[in-house]
C-alpha positions, 0 to 999 in steps of 0.5 A: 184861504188864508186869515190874519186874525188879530185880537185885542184886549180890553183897552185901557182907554176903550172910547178912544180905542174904538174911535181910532180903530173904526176911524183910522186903523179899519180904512187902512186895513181895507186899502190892503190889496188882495183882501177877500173880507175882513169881520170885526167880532166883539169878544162876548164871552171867554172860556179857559183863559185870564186874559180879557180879550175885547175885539178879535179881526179877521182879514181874509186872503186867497192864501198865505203866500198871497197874504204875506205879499199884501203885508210887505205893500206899502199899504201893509207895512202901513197898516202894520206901523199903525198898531203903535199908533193904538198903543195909546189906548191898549194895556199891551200889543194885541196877538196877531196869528196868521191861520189857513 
């Protein structure tokens, strides 16, 4: 199995974050083709770190080959061109990692 793990930080605008992620950006990640299960997870405590981190996503894929090819659909760079949209609402871009 192959994961797209995203993480972001406490949103400057946390009220409009949270209803633009769960309203907008979560239906576009669930139109992806070939995702397996996506998790949402609230960050409730941190170790060894300064950064704050708020929410962290996990879009779960066959493989990395299968996942890579879902991101270059329609429907991935779609889902990828929205993270500017949440710019708004977030202090800096969150951290994407790509894990197996």
């Amino acid at each position: 199995m192959a994961k797209l793990v995203v993480i972001y930080d406490q949103p400057k605008d946390q009220e409009g974050f949270e209803n633009y992620y769960f309203n907008v950006h979560i239906p576009l990640a669930e139109k992806l083709p070939n995702i397996t299960g996506a998790e949402v997870h609230r960050v409730l405590q941190k170790q060894n770190t300064s950064d704050n981190q708020y929410l962290l996503a996990e879009l779960h894929f066959e493989n990395s080959a299968i996942l890579a090819q879902s991101l270059a659909t329609p429907e991935g760079r779609e889902v990828t061109a929205d993270v500017a949209n949440m710019m708004q609402f977030l202090n800096k871009p969150p951290v994407v990692l790509i894990v197996d």
